[in-house]
C-alpha positions in Angstrom: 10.7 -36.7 28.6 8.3 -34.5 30.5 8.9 -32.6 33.7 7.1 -34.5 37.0 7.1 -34.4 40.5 5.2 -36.9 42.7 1.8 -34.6 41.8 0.4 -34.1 38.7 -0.1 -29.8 38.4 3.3 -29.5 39.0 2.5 -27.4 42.1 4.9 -26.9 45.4 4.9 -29.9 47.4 4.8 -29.2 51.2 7.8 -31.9 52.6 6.8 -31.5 56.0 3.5 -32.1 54.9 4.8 -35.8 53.5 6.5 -36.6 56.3 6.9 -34.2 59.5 9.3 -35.9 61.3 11.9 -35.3 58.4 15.3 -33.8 59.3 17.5 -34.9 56.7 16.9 -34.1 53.1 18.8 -35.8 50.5 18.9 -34.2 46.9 20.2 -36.7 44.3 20.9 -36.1 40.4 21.7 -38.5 37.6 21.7 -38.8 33.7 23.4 -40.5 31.1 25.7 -39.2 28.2 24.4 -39.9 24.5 27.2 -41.7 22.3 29.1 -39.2 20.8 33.2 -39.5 19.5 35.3 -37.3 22.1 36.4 -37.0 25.9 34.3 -37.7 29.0 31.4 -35.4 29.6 31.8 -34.2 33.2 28.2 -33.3 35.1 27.6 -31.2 38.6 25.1 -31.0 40.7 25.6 -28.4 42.8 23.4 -25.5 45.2 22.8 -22.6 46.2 22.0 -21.0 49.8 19.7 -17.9 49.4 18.6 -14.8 51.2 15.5 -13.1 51.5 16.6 -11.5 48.5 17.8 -14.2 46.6 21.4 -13.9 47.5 24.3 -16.1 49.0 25.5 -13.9 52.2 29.3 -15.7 51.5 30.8 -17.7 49.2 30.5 -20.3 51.1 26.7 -20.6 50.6 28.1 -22.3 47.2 27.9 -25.8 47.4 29.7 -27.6 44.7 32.4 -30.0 43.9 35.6 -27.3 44.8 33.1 -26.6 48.3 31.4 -29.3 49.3 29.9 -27.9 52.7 28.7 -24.7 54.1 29.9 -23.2 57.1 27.8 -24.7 59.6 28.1 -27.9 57.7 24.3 -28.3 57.7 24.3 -28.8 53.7 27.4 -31.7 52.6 28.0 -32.6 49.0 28.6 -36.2 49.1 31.8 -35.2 46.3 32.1 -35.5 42.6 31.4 -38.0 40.2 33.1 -37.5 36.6 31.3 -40.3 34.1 27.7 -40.5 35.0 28.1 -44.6 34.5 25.3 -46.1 35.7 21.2 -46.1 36.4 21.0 -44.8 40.2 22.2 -41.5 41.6 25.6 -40.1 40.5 26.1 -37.1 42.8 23.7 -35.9 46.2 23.9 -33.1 48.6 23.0 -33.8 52.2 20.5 -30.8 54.2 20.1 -31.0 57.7 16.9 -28.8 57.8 17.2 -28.7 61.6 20.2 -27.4 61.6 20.2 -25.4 58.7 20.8 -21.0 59.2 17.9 -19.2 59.8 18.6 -16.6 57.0 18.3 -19.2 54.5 15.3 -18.7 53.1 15.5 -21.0 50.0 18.1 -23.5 48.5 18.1 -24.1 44.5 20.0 -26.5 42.8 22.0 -26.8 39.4 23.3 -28.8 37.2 25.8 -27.8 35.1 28.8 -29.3 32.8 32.0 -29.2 33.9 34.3 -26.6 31.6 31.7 -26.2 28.5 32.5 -23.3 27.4 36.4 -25.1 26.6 35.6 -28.4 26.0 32.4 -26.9 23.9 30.0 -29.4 25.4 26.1 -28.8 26.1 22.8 -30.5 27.6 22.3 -32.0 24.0 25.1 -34.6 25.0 23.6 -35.4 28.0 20.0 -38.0 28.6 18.0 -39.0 30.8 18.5 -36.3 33.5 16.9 -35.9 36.9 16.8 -34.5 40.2 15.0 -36.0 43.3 14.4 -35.0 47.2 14.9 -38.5 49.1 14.2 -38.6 53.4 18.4 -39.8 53.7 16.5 -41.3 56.7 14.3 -43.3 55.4 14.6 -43.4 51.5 11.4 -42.1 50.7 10.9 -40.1 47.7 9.4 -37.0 48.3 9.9 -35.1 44.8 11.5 -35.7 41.1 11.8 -33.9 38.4 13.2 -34.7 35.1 15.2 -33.2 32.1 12.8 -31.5 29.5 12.9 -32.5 26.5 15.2 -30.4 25.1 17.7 -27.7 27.0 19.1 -26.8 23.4 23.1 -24.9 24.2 22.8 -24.6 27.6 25.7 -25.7 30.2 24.0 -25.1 33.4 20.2 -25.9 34.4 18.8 -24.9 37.9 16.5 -27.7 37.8 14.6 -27.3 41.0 14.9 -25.7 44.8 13.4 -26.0 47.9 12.3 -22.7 50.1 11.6 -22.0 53.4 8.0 -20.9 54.3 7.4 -20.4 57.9 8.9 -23.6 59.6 7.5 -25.8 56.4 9.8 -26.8 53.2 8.6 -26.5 50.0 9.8 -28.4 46.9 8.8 -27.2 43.5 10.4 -27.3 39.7 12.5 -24.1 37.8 13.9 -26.2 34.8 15.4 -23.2 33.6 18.4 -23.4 31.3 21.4 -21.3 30.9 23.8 -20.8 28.3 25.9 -18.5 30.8 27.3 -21.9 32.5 27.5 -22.5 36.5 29.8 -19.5 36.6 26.7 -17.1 35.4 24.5 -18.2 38.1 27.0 -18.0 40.7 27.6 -14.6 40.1 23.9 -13.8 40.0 23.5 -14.7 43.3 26.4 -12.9 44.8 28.9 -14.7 44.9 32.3 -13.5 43.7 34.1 -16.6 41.6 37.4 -16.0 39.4 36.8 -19.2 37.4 34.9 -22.3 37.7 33.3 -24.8 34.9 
């Protein structure tokens, strides 16, 4: 499977520029777990409020399933979803870009396995990945971008973001992988987590 958005170069795709009336973003991830003999494969989706300097200001610019809203409760995780059963959406995060804090400058999102480094589990157990930005208004997909092909070891991905650019939105693809789990990215953005999968 091949990385896409809604253009083919892979270029950032102005939001505002699909639809400028847009207020509230929804990001949305699935996949599906390959057959394999041993406990439930628990996936995250989960973001990150950045800086000009690509940093969280508090912890609470960490959005995921043990915080599932900022402070000003402009960015909501919809809450956790532990088996990944079915072919729709499995977890989202709700932005209200009209209401979002002016200091954040961009948002990037992850998804990451729950506990890998115990329950030694990896993106090779896990298919048919994806993120996508959704209008929660009116349902129309802006931007997707799939699992590459293969994200060999890694726990955590940050798959995609979205970043400010004068009063426009920007989507565009990171696909990068991690071995270093969710708890490695959190900490290089700032924030300051004792333990988390």
């Amino acid at each position: 499977m091949t990385d896409k958005t809604t253009n083919d170069d892979n270029e950032p795709i102005n939001l505002n520029e699909k639809d400028g009336t847009v207020k509230l973003l929804r990001v949305a991830a699935g996949w599906d777990l390959k057959a394999y003999d041993g406990e439930n494969i628990d996936v995250d989706l989960s973001c990150f409020l950045l800086d000009r300097d690509d940093k969280t200001t508090d912890d609470t610019d960490f959005i995921f399933y043990n915080n599932l809203k900022s402070a000003d409760i402009a960015v909501r995780h919809t809450g956790d979803n532990r088996d990944g059963l079915g072919p729709n959406d499995d977890e989202s995060i709700l932005i209200d870009i009209s209401s979002l804090g002016f200091y954040v400058f961009k948002i990037v999102f992850v998804v990451s396995i729950y506990m890998a480094d115990q329950s030694n589990h990896s993106f090779k157990q896990v298919d048919n990945a994806f993120v996508r930005v959704v209008n929660d208004e009116t349902d129309e997909e802006f931007a997707r971008v799939d699992m590459a092909a293969s994200y060999g070891d890694a726990t955590a991905v940050r798959f995609c973001q979205i970043e400010r650019i004068g009063s426009e939105w920007h989507f565009s693809i990171l696909n990068q992988p991690t071995e270093g789990g969710l708890k490695a990215i959190a900490e290089d953005y700032g924030c300051l987590i004792a333990s988390i999968g």
